[in-house]
N, C-alpha and C positions, 0 to 999 in steps of 0.2 A: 659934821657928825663923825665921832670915831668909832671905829667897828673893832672887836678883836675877838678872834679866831686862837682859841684853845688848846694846845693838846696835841697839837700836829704832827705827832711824831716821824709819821714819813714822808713830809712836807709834802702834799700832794691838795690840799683843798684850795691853794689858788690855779690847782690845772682841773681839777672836775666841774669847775662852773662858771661862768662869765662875772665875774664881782664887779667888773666895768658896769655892766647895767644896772645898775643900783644906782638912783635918779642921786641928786646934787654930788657927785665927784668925793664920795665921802675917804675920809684918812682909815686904811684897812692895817692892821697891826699883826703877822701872823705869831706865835709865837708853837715854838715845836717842844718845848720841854714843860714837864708838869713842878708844880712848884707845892709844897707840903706845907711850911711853913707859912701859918695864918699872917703873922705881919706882913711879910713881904707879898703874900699875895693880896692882901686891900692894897699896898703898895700900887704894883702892877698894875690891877683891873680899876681903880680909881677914874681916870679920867674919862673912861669908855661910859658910850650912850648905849652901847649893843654888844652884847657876847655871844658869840656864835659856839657853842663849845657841845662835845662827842660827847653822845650819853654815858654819863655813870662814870667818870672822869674826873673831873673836877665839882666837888662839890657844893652847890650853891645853896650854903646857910643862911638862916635866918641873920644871924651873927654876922655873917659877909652883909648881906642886904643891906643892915646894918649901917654898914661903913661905905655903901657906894651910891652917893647922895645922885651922882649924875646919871645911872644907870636908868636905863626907860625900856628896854627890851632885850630880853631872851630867847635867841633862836638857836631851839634845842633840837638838834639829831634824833631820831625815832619819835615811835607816837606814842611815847610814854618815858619821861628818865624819873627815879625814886632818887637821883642826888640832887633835885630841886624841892626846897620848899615850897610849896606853890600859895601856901596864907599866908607864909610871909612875902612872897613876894604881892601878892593883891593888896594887905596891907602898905608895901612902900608902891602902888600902882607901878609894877614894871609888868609889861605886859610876856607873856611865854607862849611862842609857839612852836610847833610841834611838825616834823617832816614823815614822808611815808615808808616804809619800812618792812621790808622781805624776811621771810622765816630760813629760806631757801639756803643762801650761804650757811649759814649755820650747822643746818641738815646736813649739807655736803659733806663740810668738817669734823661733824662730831663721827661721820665714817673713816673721815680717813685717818682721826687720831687710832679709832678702834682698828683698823686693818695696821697701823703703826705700828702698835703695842702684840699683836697678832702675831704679825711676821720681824717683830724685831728691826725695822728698816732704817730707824737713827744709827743706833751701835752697828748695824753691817755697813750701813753707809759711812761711818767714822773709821771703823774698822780697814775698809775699802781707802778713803782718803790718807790713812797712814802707813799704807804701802801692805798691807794685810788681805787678806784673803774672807774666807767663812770662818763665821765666830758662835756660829748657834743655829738653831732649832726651831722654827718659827713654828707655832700652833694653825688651828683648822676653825674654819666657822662654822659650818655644815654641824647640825648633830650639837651645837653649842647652846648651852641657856643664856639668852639676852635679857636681861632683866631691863627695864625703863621705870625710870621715879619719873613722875610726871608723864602723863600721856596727851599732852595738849597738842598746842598747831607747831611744836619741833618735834615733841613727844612721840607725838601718831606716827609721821612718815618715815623716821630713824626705825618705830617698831616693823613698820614695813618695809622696808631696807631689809630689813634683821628676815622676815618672811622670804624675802626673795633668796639671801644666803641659804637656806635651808634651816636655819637656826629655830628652835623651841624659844616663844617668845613670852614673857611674861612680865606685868605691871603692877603698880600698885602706887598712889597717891589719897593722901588724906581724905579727897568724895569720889575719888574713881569708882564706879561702877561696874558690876558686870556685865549690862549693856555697853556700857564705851569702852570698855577692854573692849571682846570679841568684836566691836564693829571695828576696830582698829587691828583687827589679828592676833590678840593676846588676851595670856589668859590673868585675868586677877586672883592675886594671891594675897598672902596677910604681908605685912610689912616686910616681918622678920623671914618669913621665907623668899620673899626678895633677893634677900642678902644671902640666906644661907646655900641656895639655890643655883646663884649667879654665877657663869663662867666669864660674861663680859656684864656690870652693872654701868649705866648709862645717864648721868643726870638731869635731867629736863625740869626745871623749875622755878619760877619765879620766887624770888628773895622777898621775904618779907620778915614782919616780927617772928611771925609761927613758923615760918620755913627755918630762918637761918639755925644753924646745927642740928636741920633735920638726919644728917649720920654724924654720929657719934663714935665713942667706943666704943658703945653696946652693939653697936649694929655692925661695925668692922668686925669687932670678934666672933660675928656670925659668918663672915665671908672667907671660903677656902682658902687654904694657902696658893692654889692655882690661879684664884680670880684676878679679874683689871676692875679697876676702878676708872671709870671715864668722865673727865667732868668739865664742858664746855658752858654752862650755864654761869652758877655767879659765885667765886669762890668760898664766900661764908656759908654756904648749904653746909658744907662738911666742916666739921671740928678739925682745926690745923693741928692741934698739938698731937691728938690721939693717930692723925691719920700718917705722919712724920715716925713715929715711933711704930705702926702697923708696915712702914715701909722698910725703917733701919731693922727693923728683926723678921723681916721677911713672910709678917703674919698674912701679905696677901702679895700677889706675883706682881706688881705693878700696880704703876696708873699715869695714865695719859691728861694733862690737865692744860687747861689756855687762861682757866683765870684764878683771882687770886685775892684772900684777905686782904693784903694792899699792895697796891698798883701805882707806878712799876715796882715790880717784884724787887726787895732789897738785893744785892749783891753778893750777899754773905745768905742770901737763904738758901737751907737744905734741900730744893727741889734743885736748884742748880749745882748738885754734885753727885746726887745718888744716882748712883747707875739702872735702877728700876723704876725712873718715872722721865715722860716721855713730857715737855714741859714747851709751849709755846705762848708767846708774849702776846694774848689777848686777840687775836687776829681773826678768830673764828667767823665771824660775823662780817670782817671787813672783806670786802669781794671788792671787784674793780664797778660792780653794775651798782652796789647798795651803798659806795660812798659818793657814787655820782648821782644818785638818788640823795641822799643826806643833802648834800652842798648844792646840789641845783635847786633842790626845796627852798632852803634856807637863803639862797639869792632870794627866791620867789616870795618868801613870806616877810623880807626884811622892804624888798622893794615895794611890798602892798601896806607892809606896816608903816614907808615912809610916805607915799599916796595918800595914804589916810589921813594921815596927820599933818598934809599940806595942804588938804582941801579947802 
């Protein structure tokens, strides 16, 4: 059996789990770089009976499925990835399971980008590494409007994070309620004053058809020239081109972001030059407890996948 492991980019999935245990001695193939191009990756993934790959990473089309006649199993990181077709895979019978998965990391990060962007701490730390001293002004939380898109299971506890700071908190998602605001600490507003409102706006949402470019330019032109925009969730919520251009003319004070229309981020893209947005390679999620969680799953579910199928 050959196994291959996705996407690895900080070579770390053959140290978070015993891949030795996985009954007949199978051939494990890591690979740590993402690959774009369709050819060469049927290329690649070809000979492989099992793909171990990080959700929402590599995406596994119907189109791929397609072309990978030998493939029998998908062991997919979290308990849900949207870059698997999952009828096409039942169609070519490749079976996909699913590992467990913490909200927690997340939560964490999407604070520390907002205290980031707050107190300025990349540019004084760059500032500081090139022989420099204080370069700025850091802002206050206290007495600040936190606006949260989405108030689900990341949603809720960043709104109460924001409670604890002293911060005025306030939500608003497409069936949010005025019962699940206030149980959550916040108050429900309309969309648009969301935006207009926001000293730090927060994005908590799943990607979907209806989600993606739920902000827009409509909705940036609503936002202070003071505000951050904070977006740990899934890069295509926001409109790239409009939100690029609300940056380069200063229509909003920043924004703190970890993901991105596509991944990895090209090298020529304008978040990697502008001095007002605070830009980290996808990390948010990964914690040292929830990839040990992922890859020790994923041992577990490929080891029971091949028990089964040797009975």
């Amino acid at each position: 059996m050959k196994i291959a492991i996705l996407d690895d980019y900080q070579e770390i999935a053959m140290r978070m789990a015993d891949w030795r245990s996985i009954p007949g001695t199978p051939e494990i193939k890591v690979f740590t770089d993402h690959i774009f191009d369709f050819a060469q990756l049927v290329d690649r993934l070809f000979p492989f009976d099992v793909l171990c790959i990080m959700r929402e990473r590599t995406a596994i089309t119907a189109a791929l499925l397609e072309r990978l006649p030998n493939l029998k199993l998908i062991a997919s990181t979290g308990f849900r990835n949207a870059a698997i077709d999952l009828e096409a895979a039942r169609k070519h019978h490749v079976e996909v399971l699913h590992t467990g998965y913490s909200s927690t990391p997340t939560i964490e990060f999407a604070w520390a980008m907002i205290l980031g962007v707050a107190r300025n701490i990349a540019s004084e730390n760059a500032s500081l590494r090139a022989g420099g001293w204080q370069t700025g002004v850091g802002g206050d939380l206290k007495g600040k409007t936190l606006a949260v898109l989405g108030l689900g299971n990341i949603g809720s506890p960043v709104a109460a994070i924001g409670r604890a700071f002293g911060m005025r908190v306030i939500a608003w998602s497409p069936n949010l309620t005025k019962e699940k605001a206030e149980s959550s600490g916040a108050q429900l507003v309309t969309k648009a004053d969301l935006f207009r409102e926001a000293d730090f706006l927060t994005v908590h949402m799943v990607l979907s058809q209806e989600t993606r470019g739920i902000i827009g330019e409509s909705e940036l032109a609503l936002m202070k020239p003071s505000s951050y925009l904070i977006n740990t969730s899934r890069g295509p919520l926001i409109d790239e081109a409009p939100l690029i251009r609300a940056l380069e003319n200063k229509k909003i004070s920043g924004l703190a972001v970890d993901v991105f229309e596509q991944e990895p981020l090209p090298a020529d893209h304008p978040f990697r030059r502008l001095n007002n947005v605070l830009a980290t390679p996808h990390i948010g999620y990964g914690s040292q407890s929830l990839y040990e969680t992922f890859y020790r799953d994923s041992v577990v579910n490929i080891t029971n996948w091949v028990l089964k199928n040797n009975r």
